[in-house]
N, C-alpha and C positions, 0 to 999 in steps of 0.2 A: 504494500500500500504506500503510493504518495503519501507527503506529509499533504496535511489541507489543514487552511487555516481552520482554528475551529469559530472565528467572526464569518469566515466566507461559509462553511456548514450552515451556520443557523442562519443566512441568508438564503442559504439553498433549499432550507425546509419550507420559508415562505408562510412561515405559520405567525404572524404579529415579530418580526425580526429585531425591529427597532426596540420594541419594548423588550424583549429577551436578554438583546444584546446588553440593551442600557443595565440592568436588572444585575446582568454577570458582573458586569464591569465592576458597577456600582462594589457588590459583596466581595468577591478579589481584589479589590485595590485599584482598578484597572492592569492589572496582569493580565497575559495571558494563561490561558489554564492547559495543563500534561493533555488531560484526556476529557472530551466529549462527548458523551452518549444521550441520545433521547429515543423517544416513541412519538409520535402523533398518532390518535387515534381517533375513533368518531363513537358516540354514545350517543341515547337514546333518553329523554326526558319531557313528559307529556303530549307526547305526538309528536315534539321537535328534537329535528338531529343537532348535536353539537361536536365542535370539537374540541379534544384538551392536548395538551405537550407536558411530558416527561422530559427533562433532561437532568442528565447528572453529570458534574462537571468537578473537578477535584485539581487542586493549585499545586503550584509547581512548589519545590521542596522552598522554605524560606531559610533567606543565608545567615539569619540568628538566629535561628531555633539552635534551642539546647542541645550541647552532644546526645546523640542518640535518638534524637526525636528530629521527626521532619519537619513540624510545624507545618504539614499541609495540612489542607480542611477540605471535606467533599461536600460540594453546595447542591440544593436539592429546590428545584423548581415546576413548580408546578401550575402551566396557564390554562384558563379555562376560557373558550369564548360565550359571551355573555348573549342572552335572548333578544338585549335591544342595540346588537352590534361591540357593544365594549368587549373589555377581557377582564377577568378576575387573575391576579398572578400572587401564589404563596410563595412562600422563598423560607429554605429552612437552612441553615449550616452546621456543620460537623466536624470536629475535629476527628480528623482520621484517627486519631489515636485513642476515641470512644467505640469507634465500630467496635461490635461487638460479634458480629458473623458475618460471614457471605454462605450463600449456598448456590449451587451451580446445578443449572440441565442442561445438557446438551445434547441434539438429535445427530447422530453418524449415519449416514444413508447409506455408507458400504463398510461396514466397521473390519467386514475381513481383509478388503483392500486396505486397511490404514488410513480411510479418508478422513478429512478434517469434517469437524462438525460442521454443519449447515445451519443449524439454530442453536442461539444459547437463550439461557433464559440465568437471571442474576435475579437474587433476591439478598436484600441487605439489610440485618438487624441493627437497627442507628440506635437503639435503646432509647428514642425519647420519647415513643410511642405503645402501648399494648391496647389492646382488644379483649374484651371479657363480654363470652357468650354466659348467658344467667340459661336456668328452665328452674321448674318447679321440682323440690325435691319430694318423694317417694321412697314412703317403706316397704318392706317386706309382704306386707298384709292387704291383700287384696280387699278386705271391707273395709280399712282404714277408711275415715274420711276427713280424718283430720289436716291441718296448716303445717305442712314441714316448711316451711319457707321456701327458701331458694337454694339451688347450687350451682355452682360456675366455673368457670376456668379463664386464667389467660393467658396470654398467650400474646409474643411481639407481632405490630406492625408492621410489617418490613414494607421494604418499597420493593417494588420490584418491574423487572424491565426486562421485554423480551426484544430480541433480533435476529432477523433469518435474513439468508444470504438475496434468498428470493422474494421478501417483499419489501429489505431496505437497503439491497444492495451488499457489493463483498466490503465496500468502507467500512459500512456502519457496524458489521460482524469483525471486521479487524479493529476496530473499535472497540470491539465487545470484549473482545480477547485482551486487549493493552489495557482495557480498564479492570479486569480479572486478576491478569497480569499482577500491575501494580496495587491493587488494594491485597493480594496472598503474600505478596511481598512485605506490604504494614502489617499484615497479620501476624505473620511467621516471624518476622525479621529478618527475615533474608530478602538480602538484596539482590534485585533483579541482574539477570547475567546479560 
């Protein structure tokens, strides 16, 4: 893969660019950021289609962070277009050195040959989010009819972002890979070869 800027990318997605861009900049410093990755997609709400952008985007190492630590931060953005033409945009930041997981799928369409994957799929536990499904709790005793309350579980938020070769191109999947790449590298500690 060519290098490509990642300001010319999010030009190229054409999905609200200015506002994106402005958005990155603003939270990096105006740096440019390692690695780039989004989604656009389209959803469905009250009869009307919309669309929203994923992008995750993560800063190049800073040259006074503490030995041992990168001081990068993986930024998390999230634009929605709005029903009377606007856009709503969240923006979350991370210091890399909170992640707390990544987990990986990847599809190999000829694994005997040794082909590379075709689709990845990232999902990444940032720890400032969880989800707690509730139901109503139940005893043993089928005439009970009394109030157990509730029971529940949680369980992390993760963000997660998928990319296949064939609906967003071999960039965006070698994207996928160098942003993989480099966040196993934060994790482990091992630095990238």
């Amino acid at each position: 893969m060519g290098h490509v800027s990642p300001w010319h990318d999010i030009e190229r997605i054409g999905f609200y660019p200015q506002v994106v861009q402005r958005t990155l900049r603003r939270v990096l410093g105006g740096v440019e950021p390692e690695v780039v990755l989004h989604q656009l997609d389209a959803g469905f709400d009250r009869g009307s289609m919309f669309r929203h952008l994923t992008l995750i985007a993560v800063s190049r190492p800073a040259p006074e962070a503490p030995h041992g630590r990168s001081g990068r931060v993986l930024v998390h953005l999230h634009v929605d277009e709005l029903e009377d033409g606007g856009a709503s945009v969240a923006t979350a930041i991370h210091p890399l050195t909170k992640l707390k997981g990544l987990a990986l799928s990847e599809v190999v369409p000829s694994p005997v040959d040794g082909s590379a994957a075709e689709e990845v799929t990232v999902s990444l536990d940032l720890g400032g989010v969880r989800r707690t499904d509730l139901e109503p709790a139940h005893c043993d005793d089928p005439e009970c009819a009394a109030d157990h309350g509730y029971t529940g579980t949680t369980v992390p938020d993760d963000l997660v972002i998928r990319v296949s070769a064939t609906a967003d191109g071999e960039d965006s999947l070698a994207r996928a890979h160098a942003l993989v790449d480099l966040l196993c590298a934060e994790l482990t500690g091992n630095p990238r070869a």
